[in-house]
N, C-alpha and C positions, 0 to 999 in steps of 0.2 A: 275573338268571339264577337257576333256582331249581333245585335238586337234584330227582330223582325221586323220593325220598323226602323230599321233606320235606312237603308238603300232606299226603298218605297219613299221615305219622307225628299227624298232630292227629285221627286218627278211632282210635288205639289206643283199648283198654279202657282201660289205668289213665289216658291224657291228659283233663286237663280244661281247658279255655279258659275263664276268668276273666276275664267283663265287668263294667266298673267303672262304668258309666255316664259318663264323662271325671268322674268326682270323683275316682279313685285310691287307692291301698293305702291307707285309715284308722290301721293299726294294725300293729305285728306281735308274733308272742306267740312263744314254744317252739316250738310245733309246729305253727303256721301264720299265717295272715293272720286281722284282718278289714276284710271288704269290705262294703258299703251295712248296714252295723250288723249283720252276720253275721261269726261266725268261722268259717273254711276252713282243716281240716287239710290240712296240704302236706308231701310228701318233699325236695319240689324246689321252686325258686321260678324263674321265668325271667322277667324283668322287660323288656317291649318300650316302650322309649318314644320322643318324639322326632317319632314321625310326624305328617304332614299333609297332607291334602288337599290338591291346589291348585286353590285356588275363585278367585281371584283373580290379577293381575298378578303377576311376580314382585318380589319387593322383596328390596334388597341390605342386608345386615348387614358394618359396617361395610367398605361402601366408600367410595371417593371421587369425589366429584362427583355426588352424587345429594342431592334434596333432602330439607330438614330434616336432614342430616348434623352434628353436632354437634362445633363447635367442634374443627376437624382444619386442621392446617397442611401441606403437601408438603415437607418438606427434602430432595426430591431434587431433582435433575436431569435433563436430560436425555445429560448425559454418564457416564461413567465413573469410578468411584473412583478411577483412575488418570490421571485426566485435570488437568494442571495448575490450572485454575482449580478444582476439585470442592471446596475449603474454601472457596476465594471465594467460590461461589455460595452455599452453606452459610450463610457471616456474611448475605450479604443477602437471604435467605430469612428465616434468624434476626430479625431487623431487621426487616425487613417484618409479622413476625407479631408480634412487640412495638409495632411502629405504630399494628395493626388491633387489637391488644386492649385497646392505650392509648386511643387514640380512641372504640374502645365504649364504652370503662368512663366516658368523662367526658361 
């Protein structure tokens, strides 16, 4: 959802849009940046980062049950913390991932 002013506010006079080439801020001084071996005075600096295309599948960060996941155990349950067995299940959860980490390591 985008405000109606907000596209409109990137063609003011004083707004300048600062491409980086995906190499990013080099530097920062007093009274600006530099960007591709240039220094840019700035009043303001607004820094967007973060984004990306999706050119590809989506892939999860850390979840579980997906491959190449590293080294994650589940100590839950499928019960409730208030459920009488929910430490029991716990120890042999606990247990069971000492088994499998004993056994790799030998």
């Amino acid at each position: 959802m985008l405000h109606d002013d907000y596209l409109p506010a990137f063609n003011r006079d004083k707004i300048v849009l600062i491409g980086t080439e995906e190499k990013g801020i080099e530097d920062y001084a007093d009274d600006g940046i530099i960007v591709n071996d240039k220094k840019l005075q700035v009043d303001m600096l607004i820094v967007a980062t973060g984004f990306a295309s999706a050119n590809d599948f989506l892939t999860p960060h850390m979840g579980l049950s997906m491959g190449d996941f590293p080294s994650v155990f589940r100590y839950w349950t499928s019960g409730s913390g208030e459920s009488c067995n929910y430490t029991s299940s716990l120890d042999v959860a606990a247990r069971l991932a000492v088994h499998v980490i004993s056994t790799t390591e030998r």
